[in-house]
N, C-alpha and C positions, 0 to 999 in steps of 0.2 A: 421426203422420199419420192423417189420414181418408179410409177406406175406403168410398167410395160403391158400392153395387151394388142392384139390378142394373148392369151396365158400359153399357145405353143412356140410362139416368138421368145417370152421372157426363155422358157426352159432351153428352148435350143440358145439361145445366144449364153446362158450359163453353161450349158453343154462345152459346147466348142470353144469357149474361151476357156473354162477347167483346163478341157484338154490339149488345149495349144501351150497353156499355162505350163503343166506338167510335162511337156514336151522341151519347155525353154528351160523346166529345171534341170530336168534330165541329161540336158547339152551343156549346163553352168552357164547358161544365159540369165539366171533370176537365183541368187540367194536363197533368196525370200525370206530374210532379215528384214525388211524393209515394210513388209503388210501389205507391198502392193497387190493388188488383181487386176481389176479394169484400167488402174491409173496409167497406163502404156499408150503407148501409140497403138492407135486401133489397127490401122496395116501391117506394123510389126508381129501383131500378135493373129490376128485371121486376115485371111485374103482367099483370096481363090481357090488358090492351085491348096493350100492348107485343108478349106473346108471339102474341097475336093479327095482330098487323101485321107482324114479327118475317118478314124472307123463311125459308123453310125449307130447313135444310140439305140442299144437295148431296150426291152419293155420295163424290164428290173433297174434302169439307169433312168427313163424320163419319168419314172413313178416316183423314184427317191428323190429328184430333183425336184419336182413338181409340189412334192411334201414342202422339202425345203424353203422353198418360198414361199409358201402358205403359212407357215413356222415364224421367217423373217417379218410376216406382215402382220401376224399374234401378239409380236413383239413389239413391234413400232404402235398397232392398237393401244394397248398399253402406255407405251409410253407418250404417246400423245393426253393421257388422262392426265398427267401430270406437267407436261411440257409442248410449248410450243410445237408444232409441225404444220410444215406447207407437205402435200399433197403435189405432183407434177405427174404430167404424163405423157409418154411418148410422143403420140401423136399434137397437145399441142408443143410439144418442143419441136418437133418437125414443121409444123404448120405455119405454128407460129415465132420463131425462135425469139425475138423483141421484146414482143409482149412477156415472153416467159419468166426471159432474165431479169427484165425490170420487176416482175414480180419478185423474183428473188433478192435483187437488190434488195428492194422496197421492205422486204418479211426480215432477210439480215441485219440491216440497217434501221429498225423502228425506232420513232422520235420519242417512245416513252420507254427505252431501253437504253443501260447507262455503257455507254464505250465509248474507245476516245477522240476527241476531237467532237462530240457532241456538246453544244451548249446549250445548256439547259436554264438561262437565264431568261425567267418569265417573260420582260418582254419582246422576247425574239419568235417566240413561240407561232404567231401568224405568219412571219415573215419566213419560218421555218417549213411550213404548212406547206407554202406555195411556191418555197426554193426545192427544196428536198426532191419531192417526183420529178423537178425537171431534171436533176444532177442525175439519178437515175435513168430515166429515160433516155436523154444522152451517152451515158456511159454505155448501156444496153446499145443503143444504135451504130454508135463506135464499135464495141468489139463485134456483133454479129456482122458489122461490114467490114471487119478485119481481117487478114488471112488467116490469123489465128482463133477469129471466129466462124469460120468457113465450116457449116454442117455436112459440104459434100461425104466427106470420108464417112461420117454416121449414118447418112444417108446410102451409099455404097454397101454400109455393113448389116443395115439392115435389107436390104435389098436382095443381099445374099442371102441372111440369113431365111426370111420368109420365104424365098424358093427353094431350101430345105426340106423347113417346114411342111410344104406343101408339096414335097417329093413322093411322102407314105402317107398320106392324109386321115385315112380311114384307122390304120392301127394307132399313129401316132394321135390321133384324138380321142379315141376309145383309151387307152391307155393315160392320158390324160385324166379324163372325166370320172373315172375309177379311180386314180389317186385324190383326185380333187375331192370327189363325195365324202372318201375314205376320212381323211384329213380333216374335213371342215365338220364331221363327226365329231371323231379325237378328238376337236378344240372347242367342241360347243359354238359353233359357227365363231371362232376367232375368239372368245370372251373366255375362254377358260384361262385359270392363271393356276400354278405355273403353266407357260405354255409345251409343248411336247419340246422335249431334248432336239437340241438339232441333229443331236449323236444315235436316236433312234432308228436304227436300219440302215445305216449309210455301211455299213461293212457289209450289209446284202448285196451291194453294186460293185460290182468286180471290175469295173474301168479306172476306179478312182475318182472320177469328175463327184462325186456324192463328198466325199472325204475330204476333195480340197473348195467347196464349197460352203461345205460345215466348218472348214476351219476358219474362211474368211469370213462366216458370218459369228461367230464366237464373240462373245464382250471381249474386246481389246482391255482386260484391267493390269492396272498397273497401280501395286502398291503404296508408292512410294508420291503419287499423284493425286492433289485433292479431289482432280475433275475425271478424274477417271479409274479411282479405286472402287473394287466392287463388295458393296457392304450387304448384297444379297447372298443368302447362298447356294441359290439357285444358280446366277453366275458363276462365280464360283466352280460349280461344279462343272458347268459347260466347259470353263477353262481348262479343267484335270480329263474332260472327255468323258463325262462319267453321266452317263443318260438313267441311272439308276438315281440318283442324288438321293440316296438314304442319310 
């Protein structure tokens, strides 16, 4: 998972891509068959002149939002009790982008994790050791020196976005801090399970950016799929939208 902060950065940049989102559907630019959200071209979807025209969030909009990923990170708590998770975060993905990726190589690709093209024949095992981070690390230095490793654009987007941010500083932090407390209440400082519906109060926010947030953050289940059927039924419910789950 990636860990955006400061926490009025993460909301506005969920903000304005919602809304540029619902904008693209609106024009038949996005399906949205597809489950994309952020996976776009970052210019495509915010730029300038966009966040410039972009209405400005509500108190009732950065509160919902703000819940929202409070909610998403209840969820991943969780599931990290049971499974794997790397932890990343903005700033060293900015900072550092090299080291980041090779981290991730390195976490995707573990030598005691069975995929393929992995040998697992004892004694390779040292020579494994001492091959493996470099293929990594190479590959990492490759794409971040790529064009298609090129941070500028995220860099650009957040740029924008934090001078937003710091446009209304004083409401848009208060307004924050209040859903934040509110929230991390609700969930027992993150530890409560089930954790709050995503679908709780998201129809209080009359822009829509809450509703198609809540939708993208929904378990993706799929019946029919060993790796992604939902045998909770707490998901479940998330899927029907139903923040009641009697």
């Amino acid at each position: 998972r990636v860990v955006t902060l400061p926490l009025p950065l993460a909301v506005n940049d969920a903000y304005y891509y919602s809304m540029n989102e619902l904008a693209d559907d609106n024009d038949g630019g996005n399906n949205g068959n597809d489950g994309s959200f952020v996976m776009q071209n970052l210019e495509a979807i915010l730029d300038e002149t966009k966040l410039q025209y972009t209405v400005k969030p509500s108190s009732q909009t950065l509160g919902s939002i703000t819940e929202l990923l409070l909610r998403w990170h209840c969820r991943l708590s969780h599931v990290a009790a049971h499974t794997a998770e790397l932890t990343l975060t903005l700033d060293n993905i900015l900072k550092h982008p090299t080291d980041t990726l090779e981290t991730i190589l390195t976490f995707v690709w573990r030598q005691d994790w069975e995929w393929e093209g992995h040998n697992h024949n004892q004694n390779n095992k040292r020579e494994e050791r001492e091959l493996y981070p470099k293929i990594w690390k190479g590959a990492a230095e490759e794409f971040v020196a790529s064009e298609d490793g090129s941070l500028q654009p995220l860099l650009n987007q957040v740029s924008l976005l934090l001078s937003s941010s710091t446009s209304d500083a004083t409401t848009f932090g208060e307004t924050i801090q209040q859903s934040f407390a509110s929230e991390m209440t609700k969930s027992k400082d993150l530890t409560s399970w089930p954790c709050p519906s995503f679908w709780d109060g998201v129809d209080n926010d009359d822009s829509g950016a809450a509703h198609k947030i809540a939708n993208e953050m929904t378990p993706n289940c799929r019946d029919g799929d060993p790796y992604a059927r939902c045998t909770v039924n707490k998901d479940r419910c998330e899927v029907k939208k139903d923040a009641m789950c009697k």
